[in-house]
C-alpha positions in Angstrom: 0.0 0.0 0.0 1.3 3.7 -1.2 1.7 5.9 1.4 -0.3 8.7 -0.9 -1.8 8.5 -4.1 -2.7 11.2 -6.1 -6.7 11.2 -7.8 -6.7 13.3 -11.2 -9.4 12.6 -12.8 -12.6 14.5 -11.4 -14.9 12.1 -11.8 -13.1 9.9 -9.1 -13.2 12.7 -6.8 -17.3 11.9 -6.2 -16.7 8.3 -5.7 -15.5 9.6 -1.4 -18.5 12.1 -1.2 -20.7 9.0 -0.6 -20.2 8.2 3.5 -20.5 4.6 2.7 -17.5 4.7 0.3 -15.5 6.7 2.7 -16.3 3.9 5.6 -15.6 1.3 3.3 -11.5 3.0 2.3 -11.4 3.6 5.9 -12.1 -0.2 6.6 -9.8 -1.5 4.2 -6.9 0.9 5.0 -6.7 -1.0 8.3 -6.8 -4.8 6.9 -7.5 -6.8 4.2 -11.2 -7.6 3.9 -14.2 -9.4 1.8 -16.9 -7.7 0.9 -19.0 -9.9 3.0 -16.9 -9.1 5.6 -16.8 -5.2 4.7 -20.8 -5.7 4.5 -21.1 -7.3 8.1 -19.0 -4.4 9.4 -21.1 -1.8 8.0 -24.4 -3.3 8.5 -25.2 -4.2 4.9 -26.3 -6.4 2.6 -23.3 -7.9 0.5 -25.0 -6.7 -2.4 -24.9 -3.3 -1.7 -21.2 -3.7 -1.1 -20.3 -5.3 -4.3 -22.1 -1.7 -5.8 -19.7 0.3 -4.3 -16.5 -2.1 -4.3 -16.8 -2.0 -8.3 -16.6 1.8 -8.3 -13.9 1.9 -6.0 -12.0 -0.7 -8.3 -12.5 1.4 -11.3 -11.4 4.5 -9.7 -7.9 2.9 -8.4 -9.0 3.7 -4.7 -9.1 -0.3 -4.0 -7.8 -3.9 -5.2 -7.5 -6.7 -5.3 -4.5 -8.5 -3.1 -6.1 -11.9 -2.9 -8.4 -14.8 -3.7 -9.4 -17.9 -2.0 -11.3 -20.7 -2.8 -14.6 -21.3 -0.5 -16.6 -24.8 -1.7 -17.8 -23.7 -5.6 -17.1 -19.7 -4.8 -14.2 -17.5 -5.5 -14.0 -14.8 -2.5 -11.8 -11.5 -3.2 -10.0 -9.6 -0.7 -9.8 -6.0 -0.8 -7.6 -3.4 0.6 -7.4 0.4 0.0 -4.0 1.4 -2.5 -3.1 4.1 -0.5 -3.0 5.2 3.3 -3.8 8.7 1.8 -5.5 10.2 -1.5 -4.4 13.6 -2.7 -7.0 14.8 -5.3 -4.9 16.6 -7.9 -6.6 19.3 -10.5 -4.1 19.0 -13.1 -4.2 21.0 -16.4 -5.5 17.7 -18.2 -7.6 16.8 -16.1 -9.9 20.0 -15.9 -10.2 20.8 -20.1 -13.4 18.6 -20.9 -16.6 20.6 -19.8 -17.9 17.8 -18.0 -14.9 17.1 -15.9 -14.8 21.3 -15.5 -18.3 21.5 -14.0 -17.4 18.6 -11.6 -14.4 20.4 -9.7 -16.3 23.5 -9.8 -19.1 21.9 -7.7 -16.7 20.2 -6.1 -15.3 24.0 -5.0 -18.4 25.4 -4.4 -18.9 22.5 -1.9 -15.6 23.6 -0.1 -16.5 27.0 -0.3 -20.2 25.9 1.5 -18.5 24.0 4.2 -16.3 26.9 5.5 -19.5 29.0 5.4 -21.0 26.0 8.0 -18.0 26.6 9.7 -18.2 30.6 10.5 -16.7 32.0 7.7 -18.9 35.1 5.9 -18.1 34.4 2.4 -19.4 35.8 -0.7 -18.8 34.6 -4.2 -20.5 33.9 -7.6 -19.2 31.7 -10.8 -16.4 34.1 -11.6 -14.4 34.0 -8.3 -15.5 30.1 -8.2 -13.5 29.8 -12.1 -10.9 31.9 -10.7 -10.0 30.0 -7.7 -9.9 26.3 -9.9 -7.8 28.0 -12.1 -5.3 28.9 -9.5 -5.6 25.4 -7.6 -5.3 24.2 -10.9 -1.7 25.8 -11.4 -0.3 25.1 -7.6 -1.3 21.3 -8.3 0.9 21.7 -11.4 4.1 22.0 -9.2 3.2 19.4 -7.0 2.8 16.5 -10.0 6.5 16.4 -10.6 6.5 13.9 -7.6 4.3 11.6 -8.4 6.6 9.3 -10.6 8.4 8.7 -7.1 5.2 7.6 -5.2 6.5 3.5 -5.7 9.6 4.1 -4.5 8.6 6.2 -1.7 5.7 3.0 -0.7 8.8 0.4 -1.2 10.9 2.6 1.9 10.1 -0.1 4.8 12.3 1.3 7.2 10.2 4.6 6.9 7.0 5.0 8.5 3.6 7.0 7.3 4.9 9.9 8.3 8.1 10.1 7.0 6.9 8.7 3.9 4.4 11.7 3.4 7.7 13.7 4.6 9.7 12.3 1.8 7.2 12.8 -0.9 7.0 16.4 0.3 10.5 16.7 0.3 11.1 15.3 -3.4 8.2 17.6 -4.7 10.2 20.9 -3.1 13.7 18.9 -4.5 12.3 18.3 -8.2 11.2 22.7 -8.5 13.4 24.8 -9.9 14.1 28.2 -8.0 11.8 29.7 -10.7 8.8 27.1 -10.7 9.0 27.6 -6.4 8.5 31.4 -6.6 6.0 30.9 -9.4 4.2 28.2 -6.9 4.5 30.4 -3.8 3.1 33.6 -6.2 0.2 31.4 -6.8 -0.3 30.3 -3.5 -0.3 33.5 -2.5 -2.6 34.6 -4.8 -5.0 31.8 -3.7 -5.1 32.8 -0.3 -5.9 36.5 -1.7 -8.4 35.7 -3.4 -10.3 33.6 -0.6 -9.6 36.6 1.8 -11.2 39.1 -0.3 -14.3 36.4 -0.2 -15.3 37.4 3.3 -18.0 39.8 3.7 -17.1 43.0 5.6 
């Protein structure tokens, strides 16, 4: 199992808004499991499992490690690929209209939680557009590490921790002086940009 994994496509971002996909990640981060067993833990029908365990297959959040033989059956057992998902906007990944409209909702949804939270924000479509586009670019910088994520999970003397340490560290290594003041400029940006959301 990867210590992180990095989600870019957008439609894979919806498959952890459902709570029972989220449990079910959650479950199989700690241990191997069938959905049967996955289904007796969350007090549902194996059925309903097998819905959500095909979904979770196809968006690379799950697989298969094993298979055993019980009488005519073949069970599967699961486990989640990663001990964390990063959801990456890259430039690719946002071009299609379809994908487009799913991380703006998908921001508009952030933007409605910190308003749950306290915060007196006011925006329309435009800031919304503005803000993916700047998340957009800052998840640009932080791709150039993700053709080190197997060799960062293959590190056994290293633990969670300094795994998610290490891939943070090779992200800052791989920028150039340039691309880390562009990224810092951006971020900075970003963080103007959400300020001048608050209502006075």
């Amino acid at each position: 199992m990867k210590p992180l994994k990095t989600i870019t496509d957008p439609e894979n971002f919806q498959l952890l808004a459902d709570e029972t996909r989220r449990k079910m990640v959650f479950l199989l981060r700690a241990k191997e499991m069938t959905a049967c067993q996955v289904a007796e833990e969350l007090d549902l029908t194996p059925q309903a499992v097998y819905h959500h365990v095909r979904k979770l297959l196809s968006g690379g959040m799950i697989e298969v490690v094993r298979e055993k033989r019980c009488g005519h059956l073949i069970e599967s057992y699961y486990r989640a690929t990663a001990e964390t998902f990063q959801f990456s906007m890259g430039p690719t990944s946002v071009r299609s209209p379809r994908n487009q409209k799913l991380v703006k909702e998908q921001e508009v949804a952030v933007l409605e939680a910190l308003k749950k939270i306290g915060f007196k924000l006011e925006y329309g479509e435009k800031q919304v557009a503005q803000l993916v586009d700047l998340k957009t670019k800052i998840d640009e910088g932080a791709q150039c590490c993700q053709k080190y994520e197997d060799a960062v999970a293959g590190l056994e003397d290293l633990d969670f921790l300094g795994k998610l340490t290490t891939q943070e560290y090779l992200g800052l290594l791989s920028m150039s002086d340039q691309e880390y003041l562009k990224q810092q400029e951006t971020k900075k940006r970003l963080r103007d940009l959400l300020i001048s959301l608050i209502k006075k």
